[in-house]
C-alpha positions as CSV (number, residue, x, y, z in Angstrom):
1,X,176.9,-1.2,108.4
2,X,177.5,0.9,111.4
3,X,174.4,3.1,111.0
4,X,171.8,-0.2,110.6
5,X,173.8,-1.4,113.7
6,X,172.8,1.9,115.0
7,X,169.1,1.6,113.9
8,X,168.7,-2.0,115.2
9,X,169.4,-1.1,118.2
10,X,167.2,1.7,118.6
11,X,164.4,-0.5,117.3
12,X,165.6,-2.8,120.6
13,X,165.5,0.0,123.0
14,X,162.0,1.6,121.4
15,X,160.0,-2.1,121.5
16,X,161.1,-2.6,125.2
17,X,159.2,0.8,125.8
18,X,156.3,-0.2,123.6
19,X,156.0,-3.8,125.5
20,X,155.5,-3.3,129.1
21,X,156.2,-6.3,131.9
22,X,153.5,-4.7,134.3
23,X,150.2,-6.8,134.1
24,X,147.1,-5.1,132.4
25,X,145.1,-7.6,134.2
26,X,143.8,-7.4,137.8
27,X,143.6,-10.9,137.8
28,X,146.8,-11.4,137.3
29,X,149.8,-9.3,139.0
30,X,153.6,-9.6,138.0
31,X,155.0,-12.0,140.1
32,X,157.9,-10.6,141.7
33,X,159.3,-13.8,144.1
34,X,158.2,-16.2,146.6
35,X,158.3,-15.5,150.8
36,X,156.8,-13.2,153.1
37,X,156.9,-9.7,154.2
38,X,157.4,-7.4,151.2
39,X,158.8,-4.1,151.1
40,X,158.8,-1.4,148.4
41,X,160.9,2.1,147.7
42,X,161.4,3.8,144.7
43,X,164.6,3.0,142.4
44,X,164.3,6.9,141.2
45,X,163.6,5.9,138.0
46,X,160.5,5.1,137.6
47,X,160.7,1.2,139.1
48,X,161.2,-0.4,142.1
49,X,163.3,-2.4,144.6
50,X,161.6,-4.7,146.6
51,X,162.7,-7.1,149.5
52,X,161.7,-10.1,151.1
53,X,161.6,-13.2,153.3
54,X,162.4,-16.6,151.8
55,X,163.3,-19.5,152.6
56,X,160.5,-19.1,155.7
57,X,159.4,-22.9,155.7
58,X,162.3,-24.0,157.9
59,X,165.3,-21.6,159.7
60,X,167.0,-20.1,158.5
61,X,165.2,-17.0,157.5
62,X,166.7,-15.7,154.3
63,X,166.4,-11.3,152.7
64,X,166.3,-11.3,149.6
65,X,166.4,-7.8,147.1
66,X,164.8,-7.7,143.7
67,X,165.1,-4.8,141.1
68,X,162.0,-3.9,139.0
69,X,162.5,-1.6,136.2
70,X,160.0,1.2,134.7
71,X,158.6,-1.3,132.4
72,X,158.5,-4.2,135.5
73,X,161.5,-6.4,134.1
74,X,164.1,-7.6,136.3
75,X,167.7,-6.2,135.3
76,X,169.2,-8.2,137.5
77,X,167.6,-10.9,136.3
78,X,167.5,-12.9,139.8
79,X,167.1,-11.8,143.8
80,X,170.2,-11.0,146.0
81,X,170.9,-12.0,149.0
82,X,171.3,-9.6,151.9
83,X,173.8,-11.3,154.5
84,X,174.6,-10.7,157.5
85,X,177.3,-12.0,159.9
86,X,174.7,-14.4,161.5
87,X,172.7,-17.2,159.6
88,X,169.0,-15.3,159.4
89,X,168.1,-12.5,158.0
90,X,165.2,-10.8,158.8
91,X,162.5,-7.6,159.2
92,X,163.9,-5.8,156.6
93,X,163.5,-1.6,155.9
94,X,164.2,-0.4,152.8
95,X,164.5,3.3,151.4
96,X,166.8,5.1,148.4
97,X,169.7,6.2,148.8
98,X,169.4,9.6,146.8
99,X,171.7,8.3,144.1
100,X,169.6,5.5,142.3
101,X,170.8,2.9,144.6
102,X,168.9,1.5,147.9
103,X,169.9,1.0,151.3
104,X,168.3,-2.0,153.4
105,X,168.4,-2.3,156.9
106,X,167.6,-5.3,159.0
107,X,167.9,-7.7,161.4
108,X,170.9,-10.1,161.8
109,X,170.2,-13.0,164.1
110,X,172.2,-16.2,165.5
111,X,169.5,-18.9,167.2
112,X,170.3,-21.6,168.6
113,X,167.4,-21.6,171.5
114,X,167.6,-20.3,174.7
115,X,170.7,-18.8,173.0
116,X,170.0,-15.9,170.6
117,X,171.5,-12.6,168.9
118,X,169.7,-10.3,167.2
119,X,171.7,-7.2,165.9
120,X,170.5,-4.1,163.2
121,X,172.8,-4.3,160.2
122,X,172.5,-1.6,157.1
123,X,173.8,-2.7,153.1
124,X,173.7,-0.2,150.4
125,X,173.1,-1.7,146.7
126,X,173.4,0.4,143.9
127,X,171.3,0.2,141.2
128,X,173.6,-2.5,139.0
129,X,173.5,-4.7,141.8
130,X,176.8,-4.6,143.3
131,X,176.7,-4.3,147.4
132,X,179.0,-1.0,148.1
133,X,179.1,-1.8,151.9
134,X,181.0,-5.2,151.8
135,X,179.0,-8.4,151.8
136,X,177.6,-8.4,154.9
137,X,176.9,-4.5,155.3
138,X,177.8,-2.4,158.2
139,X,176.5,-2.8,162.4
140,X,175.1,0.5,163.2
141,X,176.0,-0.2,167.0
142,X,179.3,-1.9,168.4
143,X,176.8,-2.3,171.6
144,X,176.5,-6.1,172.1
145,X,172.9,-6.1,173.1
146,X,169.9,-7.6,171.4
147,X,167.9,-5.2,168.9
148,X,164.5,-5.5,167.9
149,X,162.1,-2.5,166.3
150,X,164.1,-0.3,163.6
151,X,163.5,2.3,161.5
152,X,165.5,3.7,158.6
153,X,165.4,6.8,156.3
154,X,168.1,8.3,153.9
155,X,170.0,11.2,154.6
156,X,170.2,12.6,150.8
157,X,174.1,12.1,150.6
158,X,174.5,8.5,150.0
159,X,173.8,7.6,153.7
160,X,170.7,6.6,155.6
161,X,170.1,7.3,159.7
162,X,168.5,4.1,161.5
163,X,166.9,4.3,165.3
164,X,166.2,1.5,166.8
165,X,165.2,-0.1,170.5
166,X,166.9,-2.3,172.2
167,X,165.2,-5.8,174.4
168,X,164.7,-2.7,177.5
169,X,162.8,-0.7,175.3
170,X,166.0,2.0,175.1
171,X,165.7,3.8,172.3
172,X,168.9,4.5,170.1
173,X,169.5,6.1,166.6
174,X,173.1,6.1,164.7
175,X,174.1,8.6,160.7
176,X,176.0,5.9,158.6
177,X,177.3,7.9,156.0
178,X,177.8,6.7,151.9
179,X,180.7,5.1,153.0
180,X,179.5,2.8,155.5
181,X,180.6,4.7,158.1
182,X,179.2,5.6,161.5
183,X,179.1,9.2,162.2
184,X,177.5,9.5,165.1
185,X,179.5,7.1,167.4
186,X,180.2,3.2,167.2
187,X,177.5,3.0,169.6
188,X,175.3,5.7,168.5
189,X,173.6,8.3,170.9
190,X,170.6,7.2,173.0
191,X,167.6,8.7,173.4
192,X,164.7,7.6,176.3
193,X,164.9,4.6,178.0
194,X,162.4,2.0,179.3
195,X,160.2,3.5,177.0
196,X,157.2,2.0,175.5
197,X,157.8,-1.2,173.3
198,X,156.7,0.6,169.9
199,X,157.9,1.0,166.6
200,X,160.3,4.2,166.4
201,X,159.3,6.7,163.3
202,X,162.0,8.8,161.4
203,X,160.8,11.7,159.6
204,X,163.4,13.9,157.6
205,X,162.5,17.5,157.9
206,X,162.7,19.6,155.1
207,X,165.2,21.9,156.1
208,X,167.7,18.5,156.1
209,X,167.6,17.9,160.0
210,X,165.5,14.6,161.2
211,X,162.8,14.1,163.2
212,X,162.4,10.6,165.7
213,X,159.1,9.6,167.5
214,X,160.2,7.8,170.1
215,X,157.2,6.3,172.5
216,X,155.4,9.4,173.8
217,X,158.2,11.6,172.7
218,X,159.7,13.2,169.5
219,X,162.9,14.4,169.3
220,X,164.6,17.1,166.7
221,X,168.3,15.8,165.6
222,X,170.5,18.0,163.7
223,X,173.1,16.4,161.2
224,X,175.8,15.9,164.0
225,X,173.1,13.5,166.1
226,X,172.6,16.7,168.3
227,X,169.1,17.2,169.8
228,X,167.6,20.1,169.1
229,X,165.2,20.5,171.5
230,X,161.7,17.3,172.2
231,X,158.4,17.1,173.3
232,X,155.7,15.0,174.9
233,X,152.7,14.4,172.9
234,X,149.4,12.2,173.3
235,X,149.0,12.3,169.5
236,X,150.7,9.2,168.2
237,X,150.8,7.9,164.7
238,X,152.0,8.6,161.3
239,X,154.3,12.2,161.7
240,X,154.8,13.9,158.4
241,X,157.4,16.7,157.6
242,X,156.0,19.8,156.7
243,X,157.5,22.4,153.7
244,X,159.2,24.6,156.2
245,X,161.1,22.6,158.6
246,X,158.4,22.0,161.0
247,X,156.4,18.8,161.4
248,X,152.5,17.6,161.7
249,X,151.6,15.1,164.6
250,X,148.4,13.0,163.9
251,X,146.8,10.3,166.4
252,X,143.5,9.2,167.8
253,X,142.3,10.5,171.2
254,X,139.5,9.5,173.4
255,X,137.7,6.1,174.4
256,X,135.8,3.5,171.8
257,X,133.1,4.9,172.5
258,X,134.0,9.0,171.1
259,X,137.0,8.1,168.9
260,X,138.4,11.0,167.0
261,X,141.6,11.7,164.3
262,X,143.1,15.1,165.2
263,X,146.3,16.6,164.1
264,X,148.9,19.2,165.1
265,X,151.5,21.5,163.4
266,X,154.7,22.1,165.7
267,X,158.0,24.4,164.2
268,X,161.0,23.4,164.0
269,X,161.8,24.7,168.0
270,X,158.4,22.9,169.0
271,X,155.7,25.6,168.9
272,X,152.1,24.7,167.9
273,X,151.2,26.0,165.1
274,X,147.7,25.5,164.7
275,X,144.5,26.6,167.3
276,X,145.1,24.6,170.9
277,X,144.9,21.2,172.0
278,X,144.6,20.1,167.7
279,X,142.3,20.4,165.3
280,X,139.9,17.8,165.0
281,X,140.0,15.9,161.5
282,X,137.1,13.0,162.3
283,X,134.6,12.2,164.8
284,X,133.2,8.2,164.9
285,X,136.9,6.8,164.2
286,X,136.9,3.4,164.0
287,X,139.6,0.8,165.5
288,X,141.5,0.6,162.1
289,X,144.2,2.0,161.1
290,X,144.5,5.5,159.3
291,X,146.4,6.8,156.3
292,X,148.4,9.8,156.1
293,X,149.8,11.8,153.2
294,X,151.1,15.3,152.0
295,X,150.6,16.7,148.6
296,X,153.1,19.9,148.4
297,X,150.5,21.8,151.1
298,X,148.2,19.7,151.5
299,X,147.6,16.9,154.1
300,X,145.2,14.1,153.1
301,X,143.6,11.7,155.7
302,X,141.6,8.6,155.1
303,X,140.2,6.0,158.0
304,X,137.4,4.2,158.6
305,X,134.2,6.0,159.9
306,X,130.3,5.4,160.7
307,X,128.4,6.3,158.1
308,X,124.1,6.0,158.2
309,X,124.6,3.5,161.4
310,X,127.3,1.6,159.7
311,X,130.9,1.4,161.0
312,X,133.8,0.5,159.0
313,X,133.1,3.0,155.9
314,X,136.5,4.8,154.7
315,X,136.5,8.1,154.2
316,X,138.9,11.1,153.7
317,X,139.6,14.7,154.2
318,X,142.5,17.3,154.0
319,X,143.9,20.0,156.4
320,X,146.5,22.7,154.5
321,X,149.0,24.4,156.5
322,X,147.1,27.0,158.0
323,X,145.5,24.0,160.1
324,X,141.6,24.7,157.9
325,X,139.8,22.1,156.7
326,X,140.0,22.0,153.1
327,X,136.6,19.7,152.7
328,X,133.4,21.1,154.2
329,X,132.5,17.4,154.7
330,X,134.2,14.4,154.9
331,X,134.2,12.5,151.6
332,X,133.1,8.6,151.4
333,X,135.6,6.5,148.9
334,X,133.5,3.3,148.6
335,X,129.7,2.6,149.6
336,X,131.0,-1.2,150.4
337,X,130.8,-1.9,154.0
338,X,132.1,-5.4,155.1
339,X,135.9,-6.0,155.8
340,X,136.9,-2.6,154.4
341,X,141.0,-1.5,155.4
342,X,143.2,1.7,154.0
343,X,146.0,1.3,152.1
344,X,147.8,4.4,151.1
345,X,147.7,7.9,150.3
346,X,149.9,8.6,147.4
347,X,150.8,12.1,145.9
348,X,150.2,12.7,142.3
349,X,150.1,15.4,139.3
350,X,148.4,19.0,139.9
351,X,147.9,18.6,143.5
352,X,145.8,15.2,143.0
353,X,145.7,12.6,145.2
354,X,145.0,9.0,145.1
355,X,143.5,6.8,147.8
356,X,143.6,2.8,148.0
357,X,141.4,0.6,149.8
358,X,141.1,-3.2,150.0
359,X,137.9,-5.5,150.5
360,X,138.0,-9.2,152.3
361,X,134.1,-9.7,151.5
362,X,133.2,-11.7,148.2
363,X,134.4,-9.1,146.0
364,X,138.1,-9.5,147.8
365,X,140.1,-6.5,145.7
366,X,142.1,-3.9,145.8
367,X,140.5,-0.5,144.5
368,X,141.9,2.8,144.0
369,X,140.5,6.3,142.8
370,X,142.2,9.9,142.2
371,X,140.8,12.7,143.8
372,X,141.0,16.9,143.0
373,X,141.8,19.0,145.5
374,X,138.0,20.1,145.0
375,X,136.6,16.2,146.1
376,X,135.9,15.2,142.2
377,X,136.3,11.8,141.3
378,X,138.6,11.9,137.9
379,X,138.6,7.9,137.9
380,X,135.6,5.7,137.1
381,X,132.9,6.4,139.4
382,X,133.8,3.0,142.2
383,X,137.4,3.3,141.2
384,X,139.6,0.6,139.6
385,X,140.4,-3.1,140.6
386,X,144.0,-3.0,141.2
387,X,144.4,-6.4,142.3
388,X,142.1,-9.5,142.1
389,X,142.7,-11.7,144.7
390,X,143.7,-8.7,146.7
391,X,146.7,-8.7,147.9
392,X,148.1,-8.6,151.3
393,X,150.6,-6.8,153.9
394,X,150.5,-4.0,150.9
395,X,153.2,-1.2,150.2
396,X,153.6,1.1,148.1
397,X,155.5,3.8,146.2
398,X,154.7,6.1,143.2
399,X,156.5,5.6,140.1
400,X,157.5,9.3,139.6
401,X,155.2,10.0,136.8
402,X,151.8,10.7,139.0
403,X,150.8,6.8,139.2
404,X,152.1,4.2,141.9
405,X,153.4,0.8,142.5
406,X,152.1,-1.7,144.5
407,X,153.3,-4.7,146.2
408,X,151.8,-7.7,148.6
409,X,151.4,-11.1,148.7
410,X,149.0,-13.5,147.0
411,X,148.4,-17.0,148.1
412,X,150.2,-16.4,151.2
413,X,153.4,-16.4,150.0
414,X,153.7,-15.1,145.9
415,X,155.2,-11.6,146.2
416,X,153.4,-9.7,143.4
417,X,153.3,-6.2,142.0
418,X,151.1,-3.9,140.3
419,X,151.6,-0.3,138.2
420,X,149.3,1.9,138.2
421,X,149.3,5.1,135.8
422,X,148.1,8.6,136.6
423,X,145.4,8.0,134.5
424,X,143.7,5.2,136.7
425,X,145.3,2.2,134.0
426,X,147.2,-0.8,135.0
427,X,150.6,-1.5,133.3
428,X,150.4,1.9,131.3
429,X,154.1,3.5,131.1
430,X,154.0,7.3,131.0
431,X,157.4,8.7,129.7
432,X,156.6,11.4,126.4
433,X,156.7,15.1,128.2
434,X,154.9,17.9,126.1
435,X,153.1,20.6,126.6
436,X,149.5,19.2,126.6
437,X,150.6,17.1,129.5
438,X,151.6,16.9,133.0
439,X,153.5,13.6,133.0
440,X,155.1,14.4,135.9
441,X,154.8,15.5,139.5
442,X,155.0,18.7,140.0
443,X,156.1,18.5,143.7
444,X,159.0,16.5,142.9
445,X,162.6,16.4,140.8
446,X,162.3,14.5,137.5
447,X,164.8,13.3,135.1
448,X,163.8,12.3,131.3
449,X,165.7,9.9,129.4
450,X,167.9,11.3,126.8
451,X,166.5,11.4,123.4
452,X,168.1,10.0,120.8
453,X,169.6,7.3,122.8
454,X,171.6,5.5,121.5
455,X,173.4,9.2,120.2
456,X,176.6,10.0,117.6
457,X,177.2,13.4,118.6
458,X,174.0,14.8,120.2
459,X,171.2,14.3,122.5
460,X,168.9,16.3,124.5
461,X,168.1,15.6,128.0
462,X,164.7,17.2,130.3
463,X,164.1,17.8,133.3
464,X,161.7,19.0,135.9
465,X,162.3,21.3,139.4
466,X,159.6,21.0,141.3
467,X,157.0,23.6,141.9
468,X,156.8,23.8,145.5
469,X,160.7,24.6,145.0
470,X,161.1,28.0,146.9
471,X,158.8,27.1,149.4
472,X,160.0,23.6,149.8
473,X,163.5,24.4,151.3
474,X,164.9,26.9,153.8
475,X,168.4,26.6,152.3
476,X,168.3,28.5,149.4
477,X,171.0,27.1,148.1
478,X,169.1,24.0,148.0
479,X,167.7,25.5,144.3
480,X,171.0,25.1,142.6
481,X,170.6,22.6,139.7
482,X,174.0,20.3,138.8
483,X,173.9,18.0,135.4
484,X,176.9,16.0,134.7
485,X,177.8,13.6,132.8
486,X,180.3,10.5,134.4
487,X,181.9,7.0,132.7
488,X,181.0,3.8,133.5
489,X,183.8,3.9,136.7
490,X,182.9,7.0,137.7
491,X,185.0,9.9,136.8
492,X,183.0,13.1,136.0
493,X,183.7,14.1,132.0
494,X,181.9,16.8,131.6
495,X,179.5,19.2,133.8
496,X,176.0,20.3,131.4
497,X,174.1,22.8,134.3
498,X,175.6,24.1,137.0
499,X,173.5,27.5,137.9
500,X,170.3,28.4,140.1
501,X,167.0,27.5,138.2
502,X,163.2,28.4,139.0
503,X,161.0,25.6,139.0
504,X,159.7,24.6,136.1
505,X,160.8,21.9,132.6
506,X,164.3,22.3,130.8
507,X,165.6,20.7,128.2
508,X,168.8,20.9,127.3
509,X,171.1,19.7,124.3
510,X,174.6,17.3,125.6
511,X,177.6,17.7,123.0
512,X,179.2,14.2,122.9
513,X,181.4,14.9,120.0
514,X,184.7,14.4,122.2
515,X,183.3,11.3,124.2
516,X,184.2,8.2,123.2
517,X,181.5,5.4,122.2
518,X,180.5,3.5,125.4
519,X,177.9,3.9,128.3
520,X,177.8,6.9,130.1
521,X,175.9,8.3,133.3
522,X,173.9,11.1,133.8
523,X,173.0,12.7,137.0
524,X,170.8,15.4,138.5
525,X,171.0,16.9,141.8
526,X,169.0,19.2,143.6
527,X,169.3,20.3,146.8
528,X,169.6,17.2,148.5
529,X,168.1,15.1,146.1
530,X,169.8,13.5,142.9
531,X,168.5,11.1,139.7
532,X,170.8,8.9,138.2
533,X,170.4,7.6,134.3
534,X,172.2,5.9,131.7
535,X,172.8,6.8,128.4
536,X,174.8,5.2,125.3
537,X,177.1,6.9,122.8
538,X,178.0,5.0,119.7
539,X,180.1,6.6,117.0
C-alpha cells in the first residue's frame, strides 16, 4: 500500500510538470490580479513574485504580493497584503532576497488633506508566505520627514539596502539586514542635498560593495555605508555593474537636434576605463527611452533611431569590456515604424540575448526575438507575439532557464503575465538538463530539482556554477560551493558539498537513509548568492 501511495504521488507531482498554468496563447495572458502598477523579481526558482496596487478606485491605496510558481500557479493561492503603520500603501520596489524569499519596499502614507505622511517602509516574505519582518515591516529612517523616490536592491545575506530622497530633494540610503535591522544608523547616512528631484539608482557591484546614482553624482558605498570615493558625471541613465568591481555609465548627450547614446567604464576608485569623454554607441537617438543589459561581457543596447528618414525605429548594438563595438553596424529589430517603445534586454543561454519591443499602431503587441552574439536572428524572422492586446507599464525578469517572464497590465487595470522559453515559445517549461542541451544560463547559479522526488533513501540533486565564475568575483572565496540539506524549521541535518568547484554541472547523490519521512530543504550558496528548494522523503 505504501509503495502505490508512493507512486500516486509521483504521478501528482509529474502531471503538474506536464500541465503548465502559463498561457500558450498571446491572446490570452495568465491573469495574475486586478490594480495598477505591477512589479516583477524572480522567486529563484524559476517563477515570480509580483506586486501591486489595488483597491485604487477610492483611498485608500492598498500593495498587494502574489507568488507565481515555475509552472504560473499561485501556491499561495490568494495576494497578501503589504501593511504599513499608515492606511495606504503604495509605489512599491521589489527584489529577492538571496534566499528564495522577496523583500518589498514602499511607501507608507497617512492623508487626510493638507495633512499628509509619507514614509519608506521594507517587509521581507519568504517564499511560504509568512512576513519575517513583523506585520507591518521595518522604517528604514527614524527621520520624521516626508519621503518620496526610493530605490531598493538586496545585499546577498538576507537583507536589502534602500536610498531614497526626501520632499528637499536630500538624498539618503540606509543596509537593513535579514533581521530587520538597520545597520547603518536609525537615520541612515545622507548623501547630496537639494539635489535634483530624480529617481535614485542602486547598482550592486560585483565585488559586494554598492553603487548609488544620486542626481548628477554617483557614489561608491562599502558594506559599512562608507563612501568610497564619487563622481560627477553628465551621462545619466541606466548604470550597470561590470565583472570586476567597476561600473558602466550610459546616458544621452547633446541637443534634439544631434542626439547620441554613449557610454563609460569607470573602476572601482573612479578611473575611466575606456578612450575619453565615452564611446559613442548611437547617433540620431530619439526622445524614448533606452534599454540596457549585460550578458557576462557583454553590454547590449537598444533605443529608438532614424532609419531611411524615419524616426522612431529600434535598434541595438553591444560594447564588451574593452569599450569596442562588437557590431560593425547597428542592428534593426522590427521594420514597423508607428508607436514603436523598448521593453527589456534580458540575458540568456550561450551569451544570447533577447530584446522586446511593444507596438500601439493596429497591430498593438508585444514582440520579442533572441539574438547571437554574431547579430543572427535564432527566432522566427519578425519575432514572436508575446502579448495581444499588449500590455502596459511592462516588467520583466528571466525565469532562470534562458527565457523570461513578463508582466503589465491589460484593460487598464488586469495584472497579467507571460512565460516565455529560450526557445522563443510561450508557456513552454524547460527543466530536463542533459548533455545535448543548455537549459540553463551559463552566467548564472542554478539549482535542479531532485530526482526522484518523492525519495526512500536516495536522490540525486544538479547543479550549475556559472561560467563567468573566476572572472565574475574578486573574492576568491566567492567560488566556494555549500549544499545542505535543513527540516521544515530550519535546523541544518546534514551538509552534501562543502569544497571549491570550477564552473561547470554537478550532480550529486543525497543519502536520506537516517532522515525521517517529511519535507526537507535544500539550499545552494555561492559566493553571495543562494537557491532554495524543497524536497520530500517518504519511507
Amino acid at each position: 500500500m505504501k509503495k502505490i501511495f508512493i507512486l500516486l504521488i509521483f504521478i501528482l507531482l509529474s502531471l503538474v510538470e506536464l500541465f503548465s498554468q502559463w498561457s500558450t496563447d498571446p491572446n490570452n495572458n495568465l491573469i495574475v490580479g486586478y490594480g495598477l502598477f505591477p512589479n516583477i523579481c524572480s522567486d529563484s526558482a524559476g517563477g515570480c513574485y509580483i506586486t501591486y496596487e489595488y483597491g485604487t478606485t477610492g483611498y485608500p491605496r492598498k500593495l498587494g504580493l502574489e507568488r507565481l510558481d515555475k509552472y504560473g500557479y499561485k501556491p499561495w493561492g490568494i495576494n497578501k497584503r503589504i501593511l504599513g503603520e499608515y492606511p495606504q500603501q503604495y509605489r512599491a520596489k521589489i527584489v529577492e532576497d538571496g534566499e528564495g524569499g522577496v523583500i518589498v519596499s514602499y511607501i507608507d502614507r497617512y492623508e487626510n488633506l493638507p495633512t499628509w505622511f509619507e514614509r519608506v517602509r521594507v517587509q521581507r516574505i519568504d517564499s511560504s508566505g509568512n512576513f519575517l519582518w513583523g506585520p507591518t515591516g521595518v522604517r528604514v529612517t527614524l527621520e520624521e520627514i516626508n519621503h518620496s523616490l526610493q530605490a531598493v536592491i538586496s545585499d546577498g545575506s538576507g537583507g536589502c539596502v534602500v536610498a531614497w530622497q526626501d520632499v528637499n530633494n536630500t538624498y539618503y540610503v540606509n543596509r537593513i539586514d535579514h533581521n530587520g535591522n538597520r545597520l547603518w544608523g536609525n537615520n541612515g547616512k545622507t548623501l547630496n542635498t537639494g539635489g535634483s528631484n530624480s529617481l535614485p539608482i542602486l547598482v550592486k557591484a560585483s565585488d559586494g560593495n554598492y553603487y548609488l546614482q544620486a542626481g548628477t553624482i554617483t557614489y561608491r558605498l562599502n558594506q559599512y555605508g562608507e563612501i568610497q570615493n564619487q563622481f560627477s558625471s553628465t551621462i545619466l541613465g541606466q548604470p550597470v555593474a561590470d565583472p570586476e568591481g567597476g561600473i558602466v555609465l550610459s546616458g544621452r548627450v547633446g541637443n534634439i537636434n544631434n542626439r547620441r547614446l554613449v557610454a563609460q567604464r569607470k573602476d572601482s576608485l573612479g578611473n575611466n576605463l575606456w578612450q575619453e569623454p565615452y564611446v559613442e554607441i548611437a547617433d540620431s537617438v530619439g526622445p524614448g527611452s533606452f534599454r540596457v543589459g549585460i550578458n557576462q561581457r557583454i553590454i547590449n543596447y537598444s533605443w529608438l533611431g532614424t532609419y531611411n528618414g524615419q524616426t522612431g525605429r529600434p535598434y541595438f548594438q553591444s560594447i564588451n569590456m574593452e569599450g569596442t563595438i562588437v557590431h560593425p553596424n547597428k542592428i534593426l529589430l522590427s521594420s514597423d515604424s508607428s508607436g514603436i517603445t523598448i521593453i527589456g534586454i534580458i540575458a540568456s543561454c550561450n551569451m544570447n540575448t533577447i530584446f522586446s519591443w511593444s507596438i500601439t499602431s493596429e497591430l498593438n503587441s508585444i514582440y520579442a526575438q533572441m539574438y547571437d552574439t554574431l547579430g543572427n536572428k535564432l527566432w522566427n524572422e519578425n519575432g514572436i507575439i508575446v502579448a495581444h492586446p499588449r500590455m502596459t507599464y511592462q516588467q520583466y525578469i528571466t525565469d532562470g532557464r534562458g527565457g523570461f517572464i513578463i508582466a503589465g497590465l491589460i484593460n487598464n487595470f488586469t495584472v497579467v503575465a507571460q512565460q516565455v522559453s529560450k526557445n522563443g515559445y510561450l508557456g513552454e517549461i524547460i527543466t530536463n538538463v542533459n548533455a545535448n542541451h543548455n537549459n540553463l544560463i551559463d552566467s548564472e547559479l542554478s539549482l535542479g530539482q531532485n530526482f526522484l522526488n518523492p525519495f526512500n533513501a536516495t536522490t540525486k540533486i544538479g547543479y550549475t556554477i556559472p561560467a563567468s565564475s573566476k572572472n565574475q568575483f574578486s573574492k576568491e572565496e566567492w567560488t566556494y560551493v555549500v549544499l545542505k540539506i535543513f527540516d521544515v524549521l530550519g535546523n541544518e541535518v546534514a551538509t552534501v558539498v562543502n569544497e571549491f568547484q570550477d564552473a561547470g554541472r554537478y550532480e550529486i547523490q543525497f543519502n536520506a537513509s537516517e532522515l525521517s519521512s517529511g519535507i526537507y530543504y535544500y539550499k545552494l550558496k555561492y559566493g553571495n548568492q543562494s537557491i532554495i528548494k524543497k524536497m520530500m522523503v517518504l519511507k
